[in-house]
C-alpha positions as CSV (number, residue, x, y, z in Angstrom):
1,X,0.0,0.0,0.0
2,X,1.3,3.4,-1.0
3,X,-0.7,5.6,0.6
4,X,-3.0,5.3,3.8
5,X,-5.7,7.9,4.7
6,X,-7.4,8.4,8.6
7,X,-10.5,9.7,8.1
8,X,-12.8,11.3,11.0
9,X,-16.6,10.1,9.3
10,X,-17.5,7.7,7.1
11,X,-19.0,10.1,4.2
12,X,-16.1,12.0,4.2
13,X,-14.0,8.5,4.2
14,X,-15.9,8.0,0.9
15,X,-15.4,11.6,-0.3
16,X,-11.7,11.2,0.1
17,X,-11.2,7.4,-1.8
18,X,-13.1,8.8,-4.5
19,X,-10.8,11.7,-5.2
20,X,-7.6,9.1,-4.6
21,X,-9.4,6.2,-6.9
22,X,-10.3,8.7,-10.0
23,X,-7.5,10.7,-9.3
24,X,-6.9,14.1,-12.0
25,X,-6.3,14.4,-15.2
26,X,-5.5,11.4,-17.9
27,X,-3.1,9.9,-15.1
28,X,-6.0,8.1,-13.3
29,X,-6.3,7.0,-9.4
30,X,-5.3,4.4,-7.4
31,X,-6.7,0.9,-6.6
32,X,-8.4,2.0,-3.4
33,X,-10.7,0.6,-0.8
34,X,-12.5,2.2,2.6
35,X,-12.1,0.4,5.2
36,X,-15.1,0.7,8.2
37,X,-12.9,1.2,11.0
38,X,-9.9,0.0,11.6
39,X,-8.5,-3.3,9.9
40,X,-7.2,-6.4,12.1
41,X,-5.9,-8.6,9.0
42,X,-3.4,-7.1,6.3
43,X,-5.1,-5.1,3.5
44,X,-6.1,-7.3,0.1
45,X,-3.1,-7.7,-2.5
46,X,-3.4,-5.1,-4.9
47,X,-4.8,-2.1,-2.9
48,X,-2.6,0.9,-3.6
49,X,-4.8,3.2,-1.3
50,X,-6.3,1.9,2.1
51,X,-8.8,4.8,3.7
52,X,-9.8,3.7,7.8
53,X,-13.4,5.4,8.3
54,X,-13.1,6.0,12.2
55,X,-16.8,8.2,13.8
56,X,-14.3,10.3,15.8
57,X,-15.3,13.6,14.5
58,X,-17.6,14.5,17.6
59,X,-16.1,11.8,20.4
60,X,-13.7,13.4,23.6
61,X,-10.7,14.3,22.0
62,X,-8.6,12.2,23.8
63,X,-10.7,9.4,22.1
64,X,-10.0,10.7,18.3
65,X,-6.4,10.4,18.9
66,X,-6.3,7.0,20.3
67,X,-8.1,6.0,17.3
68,X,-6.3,7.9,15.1
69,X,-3.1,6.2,16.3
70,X,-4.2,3.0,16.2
71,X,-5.1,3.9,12.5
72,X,-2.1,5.1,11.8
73,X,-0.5,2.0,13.1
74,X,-1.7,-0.2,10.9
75,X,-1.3,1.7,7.8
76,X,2.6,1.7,8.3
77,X,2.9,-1.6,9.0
78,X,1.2,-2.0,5.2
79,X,3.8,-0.2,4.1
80,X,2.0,3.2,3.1
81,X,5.0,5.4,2.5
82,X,2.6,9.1,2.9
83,X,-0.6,9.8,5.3
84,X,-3.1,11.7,5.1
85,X,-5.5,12.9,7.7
86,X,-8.8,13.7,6.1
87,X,-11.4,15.5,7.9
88,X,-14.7,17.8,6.4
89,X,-13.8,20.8,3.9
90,X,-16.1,22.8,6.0
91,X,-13.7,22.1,9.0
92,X,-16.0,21.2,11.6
93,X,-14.8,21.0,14.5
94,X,-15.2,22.3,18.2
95,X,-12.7,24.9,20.1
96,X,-11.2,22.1,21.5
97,X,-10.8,19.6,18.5
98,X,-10.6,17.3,17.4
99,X,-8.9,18.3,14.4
100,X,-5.8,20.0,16.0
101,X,-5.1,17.4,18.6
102,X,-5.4,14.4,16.4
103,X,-3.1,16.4,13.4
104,X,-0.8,17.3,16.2
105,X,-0.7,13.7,17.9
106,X,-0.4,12.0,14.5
107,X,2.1,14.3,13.3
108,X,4.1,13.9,16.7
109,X,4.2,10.2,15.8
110,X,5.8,10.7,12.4
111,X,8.1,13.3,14.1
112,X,7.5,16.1,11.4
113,X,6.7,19.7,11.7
114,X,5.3,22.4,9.2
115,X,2.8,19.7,8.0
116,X,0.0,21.2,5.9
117,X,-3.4,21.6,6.8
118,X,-6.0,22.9,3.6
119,X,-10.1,21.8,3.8
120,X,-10.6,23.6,0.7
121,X,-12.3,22.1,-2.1
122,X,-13.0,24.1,-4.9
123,X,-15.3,21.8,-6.8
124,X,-17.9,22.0,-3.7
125,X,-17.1,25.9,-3.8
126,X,-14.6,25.5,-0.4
127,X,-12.0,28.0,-0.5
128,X,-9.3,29.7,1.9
129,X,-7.9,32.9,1.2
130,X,-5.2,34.8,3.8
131,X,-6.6,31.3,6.3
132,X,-9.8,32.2,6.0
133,X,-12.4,29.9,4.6
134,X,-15.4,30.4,2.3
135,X,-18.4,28.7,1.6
136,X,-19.1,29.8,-2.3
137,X,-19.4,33.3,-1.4
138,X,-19.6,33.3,1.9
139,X,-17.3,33.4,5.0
140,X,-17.9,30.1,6.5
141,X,-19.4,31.2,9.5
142,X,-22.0,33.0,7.2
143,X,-22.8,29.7,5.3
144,X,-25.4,28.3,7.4
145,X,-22.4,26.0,9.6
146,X,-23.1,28.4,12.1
147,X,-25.9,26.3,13.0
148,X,-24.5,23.2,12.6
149,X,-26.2,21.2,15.1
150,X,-22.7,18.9,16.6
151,X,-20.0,21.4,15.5
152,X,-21.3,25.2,14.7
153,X,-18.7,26.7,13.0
154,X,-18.9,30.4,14.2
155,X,-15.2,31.6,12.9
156,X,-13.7,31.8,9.4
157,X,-10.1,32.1,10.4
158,X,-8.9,28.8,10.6
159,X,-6.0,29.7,11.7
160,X,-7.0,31.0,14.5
161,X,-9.9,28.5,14.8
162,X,-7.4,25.4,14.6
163,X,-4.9,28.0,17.5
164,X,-7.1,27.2,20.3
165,X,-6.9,23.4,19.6
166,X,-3.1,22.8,19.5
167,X,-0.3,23.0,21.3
168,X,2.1,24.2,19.4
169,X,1.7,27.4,17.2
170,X,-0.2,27.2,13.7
171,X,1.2,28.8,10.8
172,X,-0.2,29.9,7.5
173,X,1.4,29.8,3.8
174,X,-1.3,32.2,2.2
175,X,-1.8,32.2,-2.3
176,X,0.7,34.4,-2.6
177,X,3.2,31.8,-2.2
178,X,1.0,29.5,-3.5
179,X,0.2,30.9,-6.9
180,X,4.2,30.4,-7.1
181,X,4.4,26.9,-7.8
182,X,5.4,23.6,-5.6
183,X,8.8,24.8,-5.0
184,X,8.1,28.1,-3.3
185,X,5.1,26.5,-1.4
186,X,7.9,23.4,0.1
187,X,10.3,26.5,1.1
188,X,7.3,27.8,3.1
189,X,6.3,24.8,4.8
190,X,9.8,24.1,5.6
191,X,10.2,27.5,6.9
192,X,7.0,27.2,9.4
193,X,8.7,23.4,10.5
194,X,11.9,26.1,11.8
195,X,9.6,28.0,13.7
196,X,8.5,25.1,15.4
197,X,4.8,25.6,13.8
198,X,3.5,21.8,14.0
199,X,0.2,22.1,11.5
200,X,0.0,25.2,8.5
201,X,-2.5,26.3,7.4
202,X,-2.6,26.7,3.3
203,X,-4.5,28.6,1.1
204,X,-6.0,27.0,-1.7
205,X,-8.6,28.8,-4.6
206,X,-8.8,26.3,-7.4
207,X,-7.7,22.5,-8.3
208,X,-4.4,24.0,-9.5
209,X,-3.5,25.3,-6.5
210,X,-4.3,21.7,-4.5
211,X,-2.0,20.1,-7.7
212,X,0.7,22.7,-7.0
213,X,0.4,21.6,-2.4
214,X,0.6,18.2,-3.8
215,X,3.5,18.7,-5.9
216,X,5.4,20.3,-2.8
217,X,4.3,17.8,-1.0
218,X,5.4,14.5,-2.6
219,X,8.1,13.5,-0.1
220,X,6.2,14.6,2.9
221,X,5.3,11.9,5.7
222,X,2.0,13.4,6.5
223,X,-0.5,15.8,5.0
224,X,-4.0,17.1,6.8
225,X,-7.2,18.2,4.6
226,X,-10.3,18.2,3.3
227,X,-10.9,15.3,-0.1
228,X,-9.1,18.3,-2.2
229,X,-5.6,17.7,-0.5
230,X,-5.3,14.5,-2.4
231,X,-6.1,15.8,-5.3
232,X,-2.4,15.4,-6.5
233,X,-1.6,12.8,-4.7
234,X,-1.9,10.1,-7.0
235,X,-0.2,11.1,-9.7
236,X,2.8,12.1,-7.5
237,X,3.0,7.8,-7.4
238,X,2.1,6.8,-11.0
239,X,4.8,9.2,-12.2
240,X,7.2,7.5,-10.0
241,X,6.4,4.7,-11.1
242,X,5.1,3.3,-7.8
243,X,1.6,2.8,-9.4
244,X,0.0,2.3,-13.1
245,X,-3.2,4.5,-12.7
246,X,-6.5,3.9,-13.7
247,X,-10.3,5.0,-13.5
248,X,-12.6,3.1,-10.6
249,X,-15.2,0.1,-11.7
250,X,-17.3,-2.0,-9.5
251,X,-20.0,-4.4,-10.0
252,X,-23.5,-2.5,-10.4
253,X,-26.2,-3.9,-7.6
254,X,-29.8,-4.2,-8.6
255,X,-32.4,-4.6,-6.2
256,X,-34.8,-3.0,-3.9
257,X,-34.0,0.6,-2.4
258,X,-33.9,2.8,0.6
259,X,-32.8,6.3,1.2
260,X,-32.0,7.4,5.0
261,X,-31.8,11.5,5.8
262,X,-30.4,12.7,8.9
263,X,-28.6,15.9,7.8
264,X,-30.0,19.2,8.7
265,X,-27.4,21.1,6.1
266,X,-29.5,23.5,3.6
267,X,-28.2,21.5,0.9
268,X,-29.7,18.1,1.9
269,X,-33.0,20.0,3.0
270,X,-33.2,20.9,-0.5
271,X,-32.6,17.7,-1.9
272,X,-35.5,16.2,0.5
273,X,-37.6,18.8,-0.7
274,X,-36.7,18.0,-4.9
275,X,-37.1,14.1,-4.6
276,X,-40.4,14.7,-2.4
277,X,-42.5,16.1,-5.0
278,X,-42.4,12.4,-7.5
279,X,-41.1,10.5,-4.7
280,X,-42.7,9.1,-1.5
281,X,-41.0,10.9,1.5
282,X,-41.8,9.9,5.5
283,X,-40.8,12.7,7.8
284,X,-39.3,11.4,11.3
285,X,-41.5,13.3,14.3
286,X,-38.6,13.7,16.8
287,X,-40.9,14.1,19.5
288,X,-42.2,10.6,18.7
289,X,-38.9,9.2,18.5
290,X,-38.0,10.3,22.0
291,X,-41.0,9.0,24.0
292,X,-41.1,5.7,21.5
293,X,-44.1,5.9,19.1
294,X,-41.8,5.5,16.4
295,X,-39.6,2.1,15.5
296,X,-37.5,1.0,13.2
297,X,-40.3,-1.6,12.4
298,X,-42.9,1.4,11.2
299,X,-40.0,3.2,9.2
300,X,-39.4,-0.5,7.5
301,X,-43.2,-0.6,7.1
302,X,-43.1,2.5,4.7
303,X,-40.1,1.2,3.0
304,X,-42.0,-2.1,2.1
305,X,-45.2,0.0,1.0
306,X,-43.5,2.4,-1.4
307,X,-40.8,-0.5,-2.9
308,X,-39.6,0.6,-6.7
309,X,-40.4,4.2,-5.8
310,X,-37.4,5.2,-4.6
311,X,-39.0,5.9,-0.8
312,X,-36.8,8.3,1.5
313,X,-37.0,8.4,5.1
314,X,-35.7,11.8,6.6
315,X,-34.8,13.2,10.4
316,X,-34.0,16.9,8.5
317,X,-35.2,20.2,10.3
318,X,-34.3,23.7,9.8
319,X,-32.2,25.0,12.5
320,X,-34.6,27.0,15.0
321,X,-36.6,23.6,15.2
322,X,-33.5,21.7,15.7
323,X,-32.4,23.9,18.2
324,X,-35.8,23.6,20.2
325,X,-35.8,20.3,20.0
326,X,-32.0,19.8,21.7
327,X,-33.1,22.5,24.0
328,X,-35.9,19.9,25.0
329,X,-34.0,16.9,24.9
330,X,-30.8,17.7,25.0
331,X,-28.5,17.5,22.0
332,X,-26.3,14.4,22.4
333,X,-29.8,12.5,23.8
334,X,-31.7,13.1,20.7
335,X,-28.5,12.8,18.3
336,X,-28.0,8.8,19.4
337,X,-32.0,8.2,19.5
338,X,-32.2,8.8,16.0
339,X,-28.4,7.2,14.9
340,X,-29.8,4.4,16.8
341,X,-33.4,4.4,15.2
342,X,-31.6,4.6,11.7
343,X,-29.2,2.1,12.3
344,X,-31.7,-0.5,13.5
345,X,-34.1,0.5,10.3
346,X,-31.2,-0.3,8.3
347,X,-30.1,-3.7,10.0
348,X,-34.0,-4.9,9.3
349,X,-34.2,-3.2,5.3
350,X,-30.9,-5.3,4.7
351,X,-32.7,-8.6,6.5
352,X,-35.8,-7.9,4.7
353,X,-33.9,-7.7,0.8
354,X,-33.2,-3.7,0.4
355,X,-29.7,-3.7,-1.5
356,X,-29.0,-0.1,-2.5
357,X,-29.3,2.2,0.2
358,X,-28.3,5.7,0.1
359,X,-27.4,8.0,3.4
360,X,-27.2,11.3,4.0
361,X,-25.2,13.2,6.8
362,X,-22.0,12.0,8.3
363,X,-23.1,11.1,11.9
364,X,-25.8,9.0,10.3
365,X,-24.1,7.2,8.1
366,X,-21.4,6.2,10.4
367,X,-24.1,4.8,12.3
368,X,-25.8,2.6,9.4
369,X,-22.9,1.4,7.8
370,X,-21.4,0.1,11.2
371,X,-24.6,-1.1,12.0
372,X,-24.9,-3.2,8.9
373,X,-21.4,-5.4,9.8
374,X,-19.7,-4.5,6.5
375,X,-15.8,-4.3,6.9
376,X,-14.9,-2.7,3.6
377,X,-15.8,-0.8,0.2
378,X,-14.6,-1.1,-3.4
379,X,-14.9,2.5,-4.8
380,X,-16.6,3.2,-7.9
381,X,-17.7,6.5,-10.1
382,X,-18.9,9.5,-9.1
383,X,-22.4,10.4,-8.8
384,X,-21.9,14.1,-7.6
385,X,-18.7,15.8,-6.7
386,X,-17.4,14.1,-3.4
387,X,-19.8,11.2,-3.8
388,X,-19.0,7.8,-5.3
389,X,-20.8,4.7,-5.1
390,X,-19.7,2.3,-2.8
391,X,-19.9,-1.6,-2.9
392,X,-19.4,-3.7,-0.1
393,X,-16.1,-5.9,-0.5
394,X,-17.1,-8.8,1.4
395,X,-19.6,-10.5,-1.7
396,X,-22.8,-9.3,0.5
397,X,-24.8,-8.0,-2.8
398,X,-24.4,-4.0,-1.0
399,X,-24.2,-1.0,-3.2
400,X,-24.4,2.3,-0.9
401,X,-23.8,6.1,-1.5
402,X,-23.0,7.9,1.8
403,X,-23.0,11.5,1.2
404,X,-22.1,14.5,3.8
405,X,-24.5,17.4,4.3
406,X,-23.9,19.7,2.2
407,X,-22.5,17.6,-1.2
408,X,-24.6,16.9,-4.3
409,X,-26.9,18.3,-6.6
410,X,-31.3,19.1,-5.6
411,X,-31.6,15.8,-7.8
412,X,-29.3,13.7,-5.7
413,X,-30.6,11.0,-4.4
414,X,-32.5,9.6,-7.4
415,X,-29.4,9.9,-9.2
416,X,-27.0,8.5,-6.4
417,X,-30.2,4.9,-6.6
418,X,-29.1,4.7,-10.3
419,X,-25.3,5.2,-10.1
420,X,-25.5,2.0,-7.9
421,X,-27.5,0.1,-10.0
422,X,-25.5,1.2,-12.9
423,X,-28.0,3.2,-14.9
424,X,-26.2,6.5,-14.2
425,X,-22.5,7.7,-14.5
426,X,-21.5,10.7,-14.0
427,X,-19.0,12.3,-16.5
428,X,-15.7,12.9,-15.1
């Protein structure tokens, strides 16, 4: 394995393989596969990028690193020769992590400084200018993640933002040095590992500039990002000759369908509100959830009714009713009522003969996919940017999209239930 990615969700696990397995330009990816946690038996011969889906985005940060480590650990001893730490574009995190003290803790295991950190992804409109990210046009905490109901992002300066969550100080290689090429971007970096700056941040406005990090990056032990930071990657391996490059393919799945919702991002609510006018949609009451007049059993009753229709079940809210309902319930309470309610719905629509399922929102499908036992994804095409379909590895007959919050287009999730059974490919 060449290189090995730690990722802190499950969707953005699968946002990050898909950049590594299509990989940019005529070059082509790498032979990659996600990986539900972390492996305890070598990786298959052949795979040339292993990415560990770990649910440590929102745990004690003291937890993330552990896991993180343990990640780590098994990537080197398959040989992966660069890491990268992958967590969301939109940088969601908390004033206390976890993204600086599992970059710091990983990056104190591979004993380098001056190690890049860069969420941006321009195809989903995530930029950073002078460390400060935007959301299209908008200062990230103008973008709606202000509300985000686990990790409200209230501050655009990342540098700043990721400050209070490390111990070492945080530097910043602005697009002025950027828009210079690889070589003046490595000097930088090199520079902030002299000052003893342990994570950089790095500006980033388009997919040349992510080509141009990964460039001055191809030596380096350990990178930190959104999906976008690999963008380069790749290529840095097929040109050495490490890797032949290629395009992803998997096996399409036909069968019956299910779509699960538990975002709350604009985008997603948007989507909901497209497939619901030709498709059948089941709101989740949250108030029902918490004193138990809704089970898995009645959501796998609507899924059975509405079969061949494409039926979507949805927990989705707009902020002021989500935040009256955490105010009620408290917001870690009614967070694992309805992971748990979705991951038992799924666990009985995979008993019952469902095999494409799509998810939306990264706590939520974290807890479906670990709910359903599988160990491991081939990656296949695109649907939307960010998004690829997914098939189980382990011959179980499961094709899934997992998609984060705010990815994909109003149409998505019809689209994302034909990628899997093959009807629809994206063009890359």
């Amino acid at each position: 394995m060449l290189l090995g990615v730690i990722a802190d969700d499950f969707t953005g696990a699968s946002d990050i393989a898909n950049t590594i397995a299509k990989g940019y330009g005529p070059d082509g990816g790498l032979r990659t596969v996600q990986f539900l946690g972390v492996p305890t038996t070598p990786a298959p011969a052949g795979v040339e990028a292993g990415v560990i889906s770990l649910k440590s985005r929102s745990i004690p940060a003291q937890e993330a690193v552990s896991q993180s480590l343990a990640a780590l650990e098994w990537l080197q001893a398959q040989g992966c020769r660069q890491i990268v730490f992958k967590y969301c574009s939109t940088f969601d995190s908390t004033p206390q992590g976890n993204i600086g003290p599992v970059g710091e803790a990983l990056a104190q295991r591979l004993g380098v400084r001056g190690v890049v950190a860069c969420s941006a992804f321009p195809d989903a409109g995530r930029m950073i200018y002078k460390g400060h990210l935007f959301v299209g046009d908008r200062l990230l905490n103008e973008s709606g993640m202000e509300h985000h109901p686990l990790n409200p992002m209230t501050d655009a300066d990342l540098r700043r933002w990721l400050g209070r969550q490390c111990s070492d100080p945080v530097g910043l290689v602005d697009w002025s040095v950027i828009s210079r090429g690889g070589d003046a971007t490595r000097q930088a970096l090199a520079s902030s590992a002299d000052q003893g700056q342990r994570l950089v941040i790095v500006d980033a406005l388009t997919n040349d500039d992510l080509l141009s990090i990964g460039e001055s990056c191809t030596d380096a032990k350990l990178l930190t990002g959104g999906s976008g930071i690999a963008l380069g990657l790749p290529r840095n391996f097929i040109r050495a000759g490490l890797a032949r490059g290629g395009q992803p393919q998997v096996e399409a799945v036909e069968g019956p369908e299910a779509i699960l919702v538990g975002s709350c991002s604009r985008a997603t609510l948007t989507q909901v509100e497209t497939h619901a006018k030709e498709h059948p949609v089941l709101p989740i009451d949250v108030d029902a959830v918490m004193d138990g007049r809704v089970s898995p059993e009645d959501l796998q009753a609507f899924v059975k009714e509405n079969a061949g229709c494409a039926p979507l079940i949805f927990s989705s809210s707009r902020p002021e009713q989500v935040a009256a309902l955490q105010a009620r319930y408290g917001r870690e309470n009614v967070a694992s009522r309805l992971e748990a309610l979705f991951a038992e719905t799924a666990r009985l629509l995979l008993a019952s003969g469902v095999r494409r399922l799509v998810v939306g929102g990264g706590e939520t499908s974290g807890a479906v996919v670990s709910a359903l036992g599988v160990r491991s994804f081939h990656i296949g095409p695109e649907i939307d940017p960010g998004v690829p379909v997914l098939v189980a590895a382990d011959g179980k007959g499961i094709a899934m999209a997992l998609k984060s919050g705010n990815f994909g287009a109003p149409d998505f999730f019809s689209k994302a239930l034909k990628a899997l059974s093959g009807a629809h490919r994206s063009t890359p």
